[in-house]
C-alpha positions in Angstrom: 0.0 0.0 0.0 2.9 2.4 -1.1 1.7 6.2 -1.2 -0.9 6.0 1.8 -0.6 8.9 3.7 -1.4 7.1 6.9 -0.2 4.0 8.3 -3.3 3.7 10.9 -6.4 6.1 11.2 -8.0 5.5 14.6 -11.7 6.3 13.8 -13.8 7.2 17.1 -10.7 8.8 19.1 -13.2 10.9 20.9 -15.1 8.2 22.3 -13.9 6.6 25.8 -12.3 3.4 24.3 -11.0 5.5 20.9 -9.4 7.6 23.5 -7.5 4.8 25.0 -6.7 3.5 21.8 -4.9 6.6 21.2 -3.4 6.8 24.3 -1.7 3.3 23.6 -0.6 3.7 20.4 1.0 7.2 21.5 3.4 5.4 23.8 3.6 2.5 22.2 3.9 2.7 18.1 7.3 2.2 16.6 9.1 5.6 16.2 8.2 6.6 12.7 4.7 5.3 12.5 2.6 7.6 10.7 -1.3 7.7 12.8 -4.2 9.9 12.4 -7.1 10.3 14.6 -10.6 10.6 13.0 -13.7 11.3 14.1 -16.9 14.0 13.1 -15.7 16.8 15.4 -12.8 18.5 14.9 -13.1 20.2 18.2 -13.1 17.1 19.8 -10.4 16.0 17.9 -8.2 18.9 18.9 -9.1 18.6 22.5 -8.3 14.3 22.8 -5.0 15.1 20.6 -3.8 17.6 23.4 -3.9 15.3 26.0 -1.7 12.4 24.7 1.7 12.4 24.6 4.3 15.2 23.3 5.0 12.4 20.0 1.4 12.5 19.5 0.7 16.4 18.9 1.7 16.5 15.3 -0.4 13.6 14.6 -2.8 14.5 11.6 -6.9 15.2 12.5 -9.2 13.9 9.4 -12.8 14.8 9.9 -15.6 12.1 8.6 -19.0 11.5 9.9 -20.1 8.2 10.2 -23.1 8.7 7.8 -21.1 10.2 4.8 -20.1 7.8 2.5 -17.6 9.9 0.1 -16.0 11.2 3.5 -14.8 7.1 4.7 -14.4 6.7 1.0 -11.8 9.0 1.1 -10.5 8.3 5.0 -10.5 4.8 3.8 -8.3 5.8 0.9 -5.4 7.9 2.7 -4.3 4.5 4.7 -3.0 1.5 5.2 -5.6 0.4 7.9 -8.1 2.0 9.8 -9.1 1.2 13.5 -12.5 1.9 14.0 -14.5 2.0 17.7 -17.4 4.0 16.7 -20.3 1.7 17.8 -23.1 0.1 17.9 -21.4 -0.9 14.7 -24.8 -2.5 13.6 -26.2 1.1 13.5 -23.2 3.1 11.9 -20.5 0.4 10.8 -21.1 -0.9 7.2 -20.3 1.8 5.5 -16.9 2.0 6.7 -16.4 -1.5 6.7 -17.7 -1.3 3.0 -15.4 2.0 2.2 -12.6 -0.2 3.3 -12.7 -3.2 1.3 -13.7 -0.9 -1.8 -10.1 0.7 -1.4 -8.2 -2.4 -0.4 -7.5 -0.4 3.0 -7.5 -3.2 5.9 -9.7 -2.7 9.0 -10.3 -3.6 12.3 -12.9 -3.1 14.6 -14.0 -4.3 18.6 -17.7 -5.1 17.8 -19.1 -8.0 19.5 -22.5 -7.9 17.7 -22.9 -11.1 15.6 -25.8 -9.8 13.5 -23.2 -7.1 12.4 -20.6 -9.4 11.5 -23.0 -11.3 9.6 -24.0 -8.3 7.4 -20.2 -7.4 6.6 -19.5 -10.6 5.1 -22.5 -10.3 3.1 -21.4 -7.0 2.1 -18.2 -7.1 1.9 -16.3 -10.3 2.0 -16.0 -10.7 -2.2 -15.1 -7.4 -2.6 -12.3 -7.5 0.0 -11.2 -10.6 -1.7 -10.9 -9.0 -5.0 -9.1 -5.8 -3.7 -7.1 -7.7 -1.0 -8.5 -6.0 2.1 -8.5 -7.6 5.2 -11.6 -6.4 7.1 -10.7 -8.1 10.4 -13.7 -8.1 13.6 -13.8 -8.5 16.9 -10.4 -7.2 18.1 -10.6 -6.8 21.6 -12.1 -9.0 24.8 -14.4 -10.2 21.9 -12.6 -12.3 20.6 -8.9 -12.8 20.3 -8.3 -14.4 23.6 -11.2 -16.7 22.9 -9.3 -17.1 18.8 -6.0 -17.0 19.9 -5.5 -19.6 22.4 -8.1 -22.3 19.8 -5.4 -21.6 17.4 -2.4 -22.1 19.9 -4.4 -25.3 20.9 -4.4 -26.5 16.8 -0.9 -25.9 17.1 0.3 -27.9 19.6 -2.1 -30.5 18.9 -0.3 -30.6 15.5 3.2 -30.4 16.5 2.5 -33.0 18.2 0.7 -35.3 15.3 -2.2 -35.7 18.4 -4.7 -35.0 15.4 -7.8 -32.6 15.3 -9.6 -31.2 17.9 -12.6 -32.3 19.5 -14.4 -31.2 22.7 -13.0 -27.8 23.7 -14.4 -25.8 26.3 -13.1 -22.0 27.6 -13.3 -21.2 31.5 -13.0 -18.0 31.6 -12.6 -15.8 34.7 -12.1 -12.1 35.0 -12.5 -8.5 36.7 -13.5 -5.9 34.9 -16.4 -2.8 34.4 -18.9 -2.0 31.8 -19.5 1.0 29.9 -22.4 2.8 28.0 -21.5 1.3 24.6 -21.3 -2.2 25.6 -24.6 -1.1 26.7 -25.6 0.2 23.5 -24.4 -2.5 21.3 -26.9 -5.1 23.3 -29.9 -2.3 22.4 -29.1 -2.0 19.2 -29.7 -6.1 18.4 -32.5 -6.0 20.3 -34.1 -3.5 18.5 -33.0 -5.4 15.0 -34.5 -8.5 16.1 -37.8 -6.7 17.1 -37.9 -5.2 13.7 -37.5 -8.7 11.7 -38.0 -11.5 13.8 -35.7 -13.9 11.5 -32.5 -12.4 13.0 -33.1 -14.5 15.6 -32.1 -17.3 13.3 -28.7 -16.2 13.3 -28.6 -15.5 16.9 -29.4 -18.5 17.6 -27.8 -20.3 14.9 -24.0 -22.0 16.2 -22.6 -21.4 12.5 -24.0 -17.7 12.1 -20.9 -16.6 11.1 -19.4 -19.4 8.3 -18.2 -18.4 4.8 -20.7 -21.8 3.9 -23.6 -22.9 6.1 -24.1 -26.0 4.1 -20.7 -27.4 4.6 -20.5 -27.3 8.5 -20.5 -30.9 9.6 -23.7 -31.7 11.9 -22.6 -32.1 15.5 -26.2 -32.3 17.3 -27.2 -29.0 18.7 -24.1 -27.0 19.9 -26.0 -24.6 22.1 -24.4 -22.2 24.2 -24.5 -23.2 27.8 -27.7 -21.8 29.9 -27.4 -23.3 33.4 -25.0 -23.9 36.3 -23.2 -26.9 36.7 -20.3 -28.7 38.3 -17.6 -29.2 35.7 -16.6 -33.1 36.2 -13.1 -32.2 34.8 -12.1 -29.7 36.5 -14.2 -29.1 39.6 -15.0 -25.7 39.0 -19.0 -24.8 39.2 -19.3 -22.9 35.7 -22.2 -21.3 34.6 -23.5 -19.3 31.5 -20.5 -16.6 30.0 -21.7 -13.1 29.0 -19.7 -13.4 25.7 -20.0 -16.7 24.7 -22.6 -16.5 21.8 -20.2 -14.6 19.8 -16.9 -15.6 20.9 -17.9 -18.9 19.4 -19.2 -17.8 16.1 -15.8 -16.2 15.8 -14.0 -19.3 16.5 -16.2 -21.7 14.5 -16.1 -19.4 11.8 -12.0 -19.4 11.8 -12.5 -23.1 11.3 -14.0 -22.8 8.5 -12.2 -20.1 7.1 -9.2 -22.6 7.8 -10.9 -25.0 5.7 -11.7 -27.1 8.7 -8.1 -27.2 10.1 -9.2 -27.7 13.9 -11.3 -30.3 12.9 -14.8 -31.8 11.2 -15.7 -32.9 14.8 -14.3 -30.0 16.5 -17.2 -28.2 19.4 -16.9 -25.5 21.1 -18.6 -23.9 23.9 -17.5 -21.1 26.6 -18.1 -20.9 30.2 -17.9 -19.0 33.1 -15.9 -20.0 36.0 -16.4 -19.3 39.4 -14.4 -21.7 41.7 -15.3 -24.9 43.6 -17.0 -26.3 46.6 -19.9 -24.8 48.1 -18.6 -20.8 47.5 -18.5 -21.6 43.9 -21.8 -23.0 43.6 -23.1 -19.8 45.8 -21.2 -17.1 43.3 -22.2 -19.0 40.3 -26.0 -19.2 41.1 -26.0 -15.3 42.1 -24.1 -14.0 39.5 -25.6 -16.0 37.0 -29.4 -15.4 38.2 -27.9 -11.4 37.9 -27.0 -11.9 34.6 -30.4 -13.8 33.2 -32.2 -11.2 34.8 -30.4 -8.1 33.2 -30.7 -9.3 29.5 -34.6 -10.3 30.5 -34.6 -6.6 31.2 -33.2 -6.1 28.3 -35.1 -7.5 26.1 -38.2 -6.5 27.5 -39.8 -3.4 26.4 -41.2 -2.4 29.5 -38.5 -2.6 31.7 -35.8 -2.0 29.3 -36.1 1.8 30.3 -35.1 1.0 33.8 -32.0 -0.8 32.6 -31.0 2.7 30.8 -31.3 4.3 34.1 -28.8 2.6 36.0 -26.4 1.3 33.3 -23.5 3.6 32.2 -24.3 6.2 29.3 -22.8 5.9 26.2 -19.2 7.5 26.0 -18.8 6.6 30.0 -16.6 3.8 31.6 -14.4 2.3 34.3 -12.0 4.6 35.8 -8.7 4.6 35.7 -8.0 3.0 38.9 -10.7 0.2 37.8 -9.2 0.0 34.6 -5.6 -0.9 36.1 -6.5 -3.2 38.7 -9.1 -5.4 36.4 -7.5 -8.5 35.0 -8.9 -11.8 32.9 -7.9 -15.1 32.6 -9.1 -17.9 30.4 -8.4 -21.7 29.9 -9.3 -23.4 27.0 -9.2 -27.4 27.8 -9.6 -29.4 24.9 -9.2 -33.3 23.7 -8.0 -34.5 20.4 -8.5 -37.4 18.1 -5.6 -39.9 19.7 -7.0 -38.9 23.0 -3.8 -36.2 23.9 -5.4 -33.6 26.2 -4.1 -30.4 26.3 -4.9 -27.0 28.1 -4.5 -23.2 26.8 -3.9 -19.8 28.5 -4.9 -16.5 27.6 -4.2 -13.5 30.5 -3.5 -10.4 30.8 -3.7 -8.0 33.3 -5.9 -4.7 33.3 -9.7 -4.6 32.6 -10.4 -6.7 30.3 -12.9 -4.7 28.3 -10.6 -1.6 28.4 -7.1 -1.3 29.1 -6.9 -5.0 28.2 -8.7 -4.1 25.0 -6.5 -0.9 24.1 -3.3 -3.1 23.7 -5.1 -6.1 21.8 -6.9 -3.7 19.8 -3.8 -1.3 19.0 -1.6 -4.0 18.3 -3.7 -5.8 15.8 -3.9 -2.0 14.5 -0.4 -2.1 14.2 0.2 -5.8 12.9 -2.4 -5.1 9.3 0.0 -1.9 9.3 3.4 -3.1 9.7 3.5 -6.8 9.5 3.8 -7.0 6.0 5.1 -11.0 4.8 4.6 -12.2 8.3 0.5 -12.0 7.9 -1.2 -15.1 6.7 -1.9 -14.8 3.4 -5.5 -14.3 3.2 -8.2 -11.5 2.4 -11.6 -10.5 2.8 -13.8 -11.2 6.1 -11.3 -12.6 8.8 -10.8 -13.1 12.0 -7.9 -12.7 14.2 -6.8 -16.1 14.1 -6.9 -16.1 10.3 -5.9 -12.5 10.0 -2.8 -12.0 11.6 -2.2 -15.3 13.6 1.3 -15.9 15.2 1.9 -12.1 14.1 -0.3 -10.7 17.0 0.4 -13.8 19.5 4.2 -12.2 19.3 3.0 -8.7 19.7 0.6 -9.7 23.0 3.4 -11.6 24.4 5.9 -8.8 24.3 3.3 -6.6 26.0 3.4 -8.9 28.8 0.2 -11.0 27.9 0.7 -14.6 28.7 -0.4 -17.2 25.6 0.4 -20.7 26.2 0.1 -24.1 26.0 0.7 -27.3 28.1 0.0 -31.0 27.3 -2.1 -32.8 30.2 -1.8 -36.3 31.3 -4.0 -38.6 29.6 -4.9 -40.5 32.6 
């Protein structure tokens, strides 16, 4: 992409998580790295660009509303990749992803909306193709950990000639705070499933997400997990994880992407952990009655307005003190087809959804930017397994995120 003005154009700087974003790449971007911060207010702009860092203050300011398509067109146009965290992304991210994959620029964004995702590789995954784009989703807490340690699994289990893999399930435990546009990105599917009822299809469908429904192998009914149980491997009680209807469209849809490298018999499912004995039961029925009874509040029209009382406002989240201390931690157990047994890690300190987020999101910024030959060789609608890969597994690593892999005993 010779004679792009921009390397990266962060798009939503003047949002809370755009603003971390910046903040990141500001201290963390290779000297020489040429970033721009976009948004539809220059003000604002002006403003978020004064508060980062003295090598951030020449940084170039492109105005571009979300709704004006020659304006992305031409955003799109001036770089190598943009990074985009204006959300919901179902309401106001198409035409960007589609403004990107018309100019070859790649992309990357932090939805975790899988009706979204399903309309940008509608959209757009031919045309990327054709122009070699790689219009990348779900780059934060949704969904590389949950992508990156399946594909760390894969490759041990290769390595190690223990064949494909079968049952794999994620535990994943964390500390963290929520902000307005998580918030908003849940309205915004509610309100496209009350306008056409079939998008509850793909909700509920486990392949939402593949390049080719028809060729998914049939597994029974891989349904996301709804109750709280002991886990007989483990001993943890587990119960129903927040994320888990995307996270494992993401994955199953890297499979596939992959041509079925994990595996033709490969399920996946995602949990939430919450210790053992009779304190784990006790914290995983609480917080796990809490969480059914927030999205039934959700989704219900006349309490839904209550929810938008309490809940943070759009543009608010954690503080900085809640942001530092916050952490995650998941484990992704799985079997293969000569019975190995092996386990993956994905942590990190920081909250999960936000500082955490900042560094996976930047980096994969900075990987489509700067990686060049060490990218897998692929375009169109990707994922960050199939997108960058070992690429960003190096980066998280040297940014002090642990990603590994162990081999349990077979028993």
């Amino acid at each position: 992409m010779s004679g792009r003005t921009h390397d990266v154009v962060v798009y939503g700087a003047t949002g809370f998580v755009g603003r971390l974003v910046a903040e990141y790449l500001a201290g963390h971007a290779p000297a020489g790295t040429r970033i721009a911060l976009a948004g539809r207010s220059r003000a604002r702009l002006e403003a978020v660009r004064a508060e980062l860092p003295q090598s951030a203050r020449d940084w170039p300011l492109l105005v571009a509303d979300a709704t004006d398509q020659s304006a992305l067109e031409e955003l799109a146009a001036s770089t190598t990749v943009v990074a985009t965290t204006v959300g919901p992304y179902l309401r106001y991210g198409l035409p960007l992803a589609l403004a990107c994959a018309r100019q070859g620029t790649h992309y990357a964004d932090l939805t975790g909306e899988v009706l979204f995702v399903r309309k940008v590789i509608d959209a757009c995954d031919s045309l990327a193709r054709s122009t070699g784009a790689r219009i990348v989703t779900a780059c934060g807490y949704d969904s590389v950990p949950s992508d990156l340690g399946v594909h760390l699994l894969h490759q041990r289990a290769r390595h190690d000639a223990a064949g494909a893999l079968l049952d794999t399930t994620l535990h994943a435990r964390a500390k963290g705070g929520l902000s307005g546009g998580t918030i908003d990105s849940s309205r915004a599917q509610l309100e496209a499933v009350e306008a056409d009822r079939k998008a509850l299809k793909v909700l509920f469908d486990p392949y939402a997400l593949s390049p080719d429904r028809a060729a998914e192998p049939d597994l029974g009914r891989q349904r996301d997990v709804t109750t709280v149980f002991e886990d007989a491997e483990t001993g943890d009680w587990v119960g129903p994880f927040v994320m888990a209807q995307f996270n494992s469209r993401i994955v199953r849809r890297s499979n596939a992407l992959l041509c079925h490298a994990y595996g033709r018999r490969f399920r996946y499912r995602e949990v939430n952990a919450y210790g053992r004995g009779w304190r784990g039961r006790r914290r995983a029925l609480l917080q796990s009655a809490a969480l059914g009874l927030a999205l039934r509040a959700m989704a219900d029209r006349r309490t839904r307005s209550l929810v938008d009382r309490l809940a943070p406002s759009p543009g608010d989240g954690p503080s900085e003190q809640a942001r530092r201390s916050g952490w995650f931690s998941m484990r992704l157990r799985s079997t293969t087809e000569t019975g190995g047994r092996y386990v993956a890690t994905v942590s990190a300190q920081g909250d999960p959804g936000y500082a955490a987020t900042a560094v996976m999101f930047g980096e994969s910024a900075l990987s489509l930017a700067l990686d060049g030959d060490r990218l897998p060789r692929a375009a169109g609608v990707l994922t960050p397994a199939t997108a960058m890969g070992d690429a960003l597994v190096e980066r998280l690593r040297a940014r002090g995120f642990t990603l590994t892999v162990e081999e349990l005993p077979t028993s």
